[in-house]
C-alpha positions in Angstrom: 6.7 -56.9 15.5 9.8 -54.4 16.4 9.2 -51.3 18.6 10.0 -49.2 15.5 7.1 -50.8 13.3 4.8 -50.7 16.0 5.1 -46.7 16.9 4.4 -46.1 13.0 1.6 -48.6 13.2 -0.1 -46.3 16.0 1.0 -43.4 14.7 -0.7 -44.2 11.4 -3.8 -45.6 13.5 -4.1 -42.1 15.5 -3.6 -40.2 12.4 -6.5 -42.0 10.6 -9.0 -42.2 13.5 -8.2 -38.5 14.1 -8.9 -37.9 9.9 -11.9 -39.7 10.5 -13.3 -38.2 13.1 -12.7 -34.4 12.1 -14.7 -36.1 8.4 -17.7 -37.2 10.5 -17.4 -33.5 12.5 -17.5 -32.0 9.2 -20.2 -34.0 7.0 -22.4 -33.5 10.3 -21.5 -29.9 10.2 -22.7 -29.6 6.4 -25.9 -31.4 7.2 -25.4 -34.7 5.5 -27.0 -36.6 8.4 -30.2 -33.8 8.7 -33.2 -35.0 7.5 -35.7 -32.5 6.3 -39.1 -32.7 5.7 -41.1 -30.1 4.0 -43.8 -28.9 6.7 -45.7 -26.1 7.5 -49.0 -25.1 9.2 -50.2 -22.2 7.0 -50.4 -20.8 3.3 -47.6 -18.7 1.3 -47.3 -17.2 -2.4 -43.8 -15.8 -3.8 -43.6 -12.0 -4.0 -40.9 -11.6 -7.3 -38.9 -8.3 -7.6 -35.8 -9.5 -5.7 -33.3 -11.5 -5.9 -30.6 -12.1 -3.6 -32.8 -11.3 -0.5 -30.1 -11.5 2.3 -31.9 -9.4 5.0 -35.3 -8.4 6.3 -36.6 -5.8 8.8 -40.2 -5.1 9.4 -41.2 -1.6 10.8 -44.9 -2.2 12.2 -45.7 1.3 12.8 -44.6 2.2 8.6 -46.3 -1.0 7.8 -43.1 -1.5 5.7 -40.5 -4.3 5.3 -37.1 -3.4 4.3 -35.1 -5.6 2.0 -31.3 -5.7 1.4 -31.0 -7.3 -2.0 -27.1 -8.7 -3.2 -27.1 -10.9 -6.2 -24.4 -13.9 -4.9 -24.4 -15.6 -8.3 -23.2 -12.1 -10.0 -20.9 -11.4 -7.3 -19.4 -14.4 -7.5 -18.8 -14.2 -11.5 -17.2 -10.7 -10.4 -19.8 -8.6 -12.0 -22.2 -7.4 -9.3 -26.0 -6.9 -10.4 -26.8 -3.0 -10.6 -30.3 -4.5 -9.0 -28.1 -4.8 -5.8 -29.3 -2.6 -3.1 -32.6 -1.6 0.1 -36.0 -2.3 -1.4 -39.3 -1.3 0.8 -42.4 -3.7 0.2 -45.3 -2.3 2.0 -47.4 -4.8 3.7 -51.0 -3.5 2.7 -51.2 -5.7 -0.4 -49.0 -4.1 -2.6 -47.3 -7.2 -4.9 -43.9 -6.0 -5.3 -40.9 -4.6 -3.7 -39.5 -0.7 -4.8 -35.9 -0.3 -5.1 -34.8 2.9 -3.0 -32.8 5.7 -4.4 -30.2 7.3 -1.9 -27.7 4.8 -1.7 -24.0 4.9 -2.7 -23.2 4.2 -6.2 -21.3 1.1 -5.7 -23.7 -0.6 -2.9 -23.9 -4.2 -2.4 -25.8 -4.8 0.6 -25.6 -7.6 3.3 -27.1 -7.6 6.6 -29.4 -4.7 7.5 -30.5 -3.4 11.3 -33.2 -0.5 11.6 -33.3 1.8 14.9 -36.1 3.6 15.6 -35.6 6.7 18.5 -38.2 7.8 20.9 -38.9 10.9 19.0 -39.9 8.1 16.0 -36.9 8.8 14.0 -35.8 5.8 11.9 -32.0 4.9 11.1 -31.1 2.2 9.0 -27.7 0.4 9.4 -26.3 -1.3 6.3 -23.2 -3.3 5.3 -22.2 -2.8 1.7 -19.5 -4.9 0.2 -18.1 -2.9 -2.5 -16.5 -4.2 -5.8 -13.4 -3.9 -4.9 -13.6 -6.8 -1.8 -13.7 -3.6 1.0 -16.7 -3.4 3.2 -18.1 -0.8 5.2 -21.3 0.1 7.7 -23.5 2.6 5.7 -26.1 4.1 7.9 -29.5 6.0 6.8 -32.3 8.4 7.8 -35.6 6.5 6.9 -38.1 9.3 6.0 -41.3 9.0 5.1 -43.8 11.8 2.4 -46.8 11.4 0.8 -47.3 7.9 2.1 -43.7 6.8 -0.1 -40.6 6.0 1.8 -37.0 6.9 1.1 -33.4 7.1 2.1 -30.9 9.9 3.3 -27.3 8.8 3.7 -26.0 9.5 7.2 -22.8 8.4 6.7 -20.4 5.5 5.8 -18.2 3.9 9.1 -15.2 2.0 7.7 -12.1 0.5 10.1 -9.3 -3.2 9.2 -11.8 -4.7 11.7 -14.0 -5.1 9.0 -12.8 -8.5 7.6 -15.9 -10.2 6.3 -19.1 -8.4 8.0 -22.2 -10.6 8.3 -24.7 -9.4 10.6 -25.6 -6.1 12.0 -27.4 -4.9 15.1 -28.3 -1.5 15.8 -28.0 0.0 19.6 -28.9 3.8 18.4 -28.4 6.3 15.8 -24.1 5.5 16.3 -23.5 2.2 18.2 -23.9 -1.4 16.6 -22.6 -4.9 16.8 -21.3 -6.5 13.6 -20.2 -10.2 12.8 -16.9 -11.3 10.9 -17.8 -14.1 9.8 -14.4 -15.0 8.9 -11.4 -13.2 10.5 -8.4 -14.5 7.9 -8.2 -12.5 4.7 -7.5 -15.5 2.7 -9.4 -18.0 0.5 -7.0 -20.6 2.2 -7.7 -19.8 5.1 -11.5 -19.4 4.6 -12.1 -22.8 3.6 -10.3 -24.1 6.2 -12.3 -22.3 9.0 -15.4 -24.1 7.1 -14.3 -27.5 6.2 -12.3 -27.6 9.9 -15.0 -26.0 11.4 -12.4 -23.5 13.4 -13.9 -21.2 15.9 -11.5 -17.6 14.6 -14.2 -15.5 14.1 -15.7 -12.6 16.2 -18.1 -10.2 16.8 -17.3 -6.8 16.8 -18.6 -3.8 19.1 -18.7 0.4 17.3 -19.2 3.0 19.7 -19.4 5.6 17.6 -15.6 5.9 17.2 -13.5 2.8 17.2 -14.5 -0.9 16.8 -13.2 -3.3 19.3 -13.6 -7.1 19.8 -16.8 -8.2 22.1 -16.8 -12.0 21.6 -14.4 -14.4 19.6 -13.6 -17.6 18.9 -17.0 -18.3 17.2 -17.0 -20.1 13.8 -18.8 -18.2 11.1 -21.3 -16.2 12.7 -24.0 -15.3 10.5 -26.7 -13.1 12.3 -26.7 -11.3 15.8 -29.7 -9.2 17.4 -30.3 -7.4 20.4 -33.3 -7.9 22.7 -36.0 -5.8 22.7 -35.1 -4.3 26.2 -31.2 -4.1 24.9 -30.5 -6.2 28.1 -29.5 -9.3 25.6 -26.9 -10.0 22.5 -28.1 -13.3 20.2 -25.4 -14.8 17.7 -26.0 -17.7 15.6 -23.1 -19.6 14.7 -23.6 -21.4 11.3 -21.3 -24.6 11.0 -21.3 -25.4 15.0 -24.9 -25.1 15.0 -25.7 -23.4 18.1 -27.3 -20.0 19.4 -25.6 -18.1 21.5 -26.4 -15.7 24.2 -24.7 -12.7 25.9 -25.8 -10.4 29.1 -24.6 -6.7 27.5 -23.6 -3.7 29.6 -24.9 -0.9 27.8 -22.4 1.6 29.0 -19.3 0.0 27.9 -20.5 -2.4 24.9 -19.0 -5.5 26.7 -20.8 -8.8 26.6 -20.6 -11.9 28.9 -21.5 -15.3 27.7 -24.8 -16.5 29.4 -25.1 -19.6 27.3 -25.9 -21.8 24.2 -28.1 -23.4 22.7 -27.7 -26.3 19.7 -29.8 -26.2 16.6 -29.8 -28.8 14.3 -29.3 -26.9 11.0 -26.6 -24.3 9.7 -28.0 -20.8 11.2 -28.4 -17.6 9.7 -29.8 -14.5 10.1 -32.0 -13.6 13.4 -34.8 -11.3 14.1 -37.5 -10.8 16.9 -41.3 -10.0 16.3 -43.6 -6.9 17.3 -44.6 -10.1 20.1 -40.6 -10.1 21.4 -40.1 -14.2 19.8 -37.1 -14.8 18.6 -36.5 -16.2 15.1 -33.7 -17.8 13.0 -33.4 -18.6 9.4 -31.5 -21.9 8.2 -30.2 -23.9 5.6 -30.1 -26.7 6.9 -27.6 -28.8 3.9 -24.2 -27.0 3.1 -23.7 -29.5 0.2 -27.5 -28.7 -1.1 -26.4 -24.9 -0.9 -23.4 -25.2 -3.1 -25.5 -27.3 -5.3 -28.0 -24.6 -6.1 -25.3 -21.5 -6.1 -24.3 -24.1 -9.2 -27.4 -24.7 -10.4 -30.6 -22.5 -9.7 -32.9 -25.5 -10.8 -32.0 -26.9 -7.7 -33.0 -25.1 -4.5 -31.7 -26.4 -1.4 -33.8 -26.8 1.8 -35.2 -24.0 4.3 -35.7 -24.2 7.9 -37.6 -21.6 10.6 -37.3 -21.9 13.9 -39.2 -20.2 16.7 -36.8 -20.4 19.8 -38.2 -20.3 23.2 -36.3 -17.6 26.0 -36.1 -18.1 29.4 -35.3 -14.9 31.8 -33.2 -13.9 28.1 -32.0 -17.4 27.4 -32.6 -19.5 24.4 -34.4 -22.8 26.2 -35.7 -25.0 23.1 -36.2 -24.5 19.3 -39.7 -25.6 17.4 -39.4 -25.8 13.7 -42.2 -23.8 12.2 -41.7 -24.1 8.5 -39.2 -26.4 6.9 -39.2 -27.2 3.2 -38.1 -25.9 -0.6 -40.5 -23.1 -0.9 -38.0 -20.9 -1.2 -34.1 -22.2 -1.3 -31.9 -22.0 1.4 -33.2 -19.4 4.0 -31.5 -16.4 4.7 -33.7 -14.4 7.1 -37.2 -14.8 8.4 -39.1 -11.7 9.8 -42.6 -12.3 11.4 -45.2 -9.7 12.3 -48.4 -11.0 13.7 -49.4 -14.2 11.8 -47.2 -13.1 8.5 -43.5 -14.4 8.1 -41.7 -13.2 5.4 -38.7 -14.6 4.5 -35.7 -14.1 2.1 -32.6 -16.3 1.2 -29.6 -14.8 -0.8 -29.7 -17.4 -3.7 -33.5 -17.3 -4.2 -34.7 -14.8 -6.8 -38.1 -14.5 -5.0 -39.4 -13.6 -1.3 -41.6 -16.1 0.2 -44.7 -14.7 1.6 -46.4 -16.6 4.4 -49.3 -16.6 6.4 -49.3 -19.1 9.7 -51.9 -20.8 10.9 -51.4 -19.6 14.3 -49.3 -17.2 16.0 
């Protein structure tokens, strides 16, 4: 064989193993080899009234759980549902979710974060995507009369660092942390960040004035939290599967990478518990999620996990409930023995009660 045919020969060789390999990256990515069984150790009924769920925070002392409710399927057909918006279900019994009044006209809520101050004060950080593609961080004064709960817009914090906002975590009544979860503005470039699995995406750091970069070269991060003491920054990262986990200097906003942890499923949203455990909602199948955006008949699996900190950092994951209950998880938020948990496709809440805390 000449010199000439034998370069193209392993040119053509690299080129396919290298094809090959970033296909195998991928399909594991999307779940394809993830086997999920449905499993759970406890009861749970569907509470109807929203659909869309993308969100959930649970106040103990209100004995409320806040919802953020955006309708992807009308989104997507470019005619946003005017059910979009922050519903409160109270957890004494009551069967359905209330729609607040309050927010801005054109509101199409994401991820939601709720401060509460020492004088008891609540705040409520939203991010709305609006109708026309712009996003911004609304924020809210929870008040509370006659027992009913409603909304008083603060104020609405926009900035270009706002690509594609994902996941919000309140610091106080000013400061957060936000996701991108992409940082390129176009659909091109979108799809290649998920089908390539490219780590451009960031996390962003408001201190009351100006945004500024904290963490990058993540790919699509979908939820971040704080600690309960603040010492601690969690960001789930959904297509490289893993957890990650940053020391954060309160003064400045900065964050240092402690560590990571891998999760065998695509990771969304995060939350702790009035116990401080840590919790993470999945969907475990990409291809099963773009299956039931298609077709509502067919949801795709859920998966819970309850991760395990050591001195801050993520050490193991158990998988407390896994199954199609509800279709494709969004958010799980746990207080006591009672998880609730939402996913942005379903058009239902799944209410559960586990068997053991």
């Amino acid at each position: 064989m000449r010199a000439g045919a034998r370069a193209a020969l392993t040119a053509v060789s690299v080129a396919a193993i290298v094809v090959l390999g970033l296909g195998i990256r991928t399909l594991s990515a999307f779940g394809v080899f993830t086997d999920v069984a449905a499993e759970f150790s406890g009861s749970c009924h569907a509470i109807e009234g929203v659909r869309g769920a993308q969100d959930i925070v649970v106040d103990a002392k209100l004995g409320v759980a806040l919802i953020s409710a955006n309708d992807v399927r009308a989104l997507s057909s470019g005619k946003p549902s005017p059910q979009d918006g922050l519903y409160v279900l109270k957890l004494n019994g009551a069967s359905r979710p209330t729609k607040l009044s309050g927010t801005p006209s054109d509101f199409h809520p994401q991820g939601i974060s709720l401060y509460r101050s020492g004088d008891g004060s609540l705040t409520l950080f939203a991010i709305n995507h609006r109708s026309d593609g712009t996003s911004s961080i609304a924020s809210f004064d929870v008040v509370t009369k006659d027992g009913n709960i409603g909304l008083h817009e603060i104020g609405n914090i926009e900035g270009d660092e706002l690509v594609s906002p994902n996941a919000i975590a309140a610091v106080d009544r000013v400061r957060f942390y936000v996701t991108n979860h992409y940082t390129s503005r176009t659909r091109l470039g979108r799809t290649l960040d998920d089908w390539l699995i490219l780590p451009r995406a960031n996390v962003l750091y408001f201190d009351g004035t100006v945004f500024r970069v904290v963490a990058a070269r993540l790919n699509a991060p979908a939820g971040v939290v704080l600690s309960p003491d603040g010492r601690f920054v969690y960001v789930s990262e959904a297509f490289t599967r893993r957890l990650d986990t940053y020391a954060r200097h309160d003064f400045s906003g900065e964050i240092d990478p402690l560590g990571t942890l891998s999760i065998p499923s695509n990771l969304d949203n995060l939350s702790f518990d009035d116990r401080g455990r840590l919790w993470v909602a999945s969907h475990p199948k990409a291809f099963a999620m773009r299956a039931y955006l298609a077709d509502p008949s067919r949801p795709a699996p859920s998966e819970i996990f309850q991760v395990a900190l050591s001195d801050g950092v993520p050490k193991s994951a158990t998988a407390v409930y896994s199954g199609k209950g509800i279709g494709g998880a969004s958010v799980a938020a746990v207080l006591g023995k009672r998880m609730l948990i939402g996913s942005s496709l379903d058009d239902k809440i799944l209410d559960c009660t586990m068997a053991s805390e």
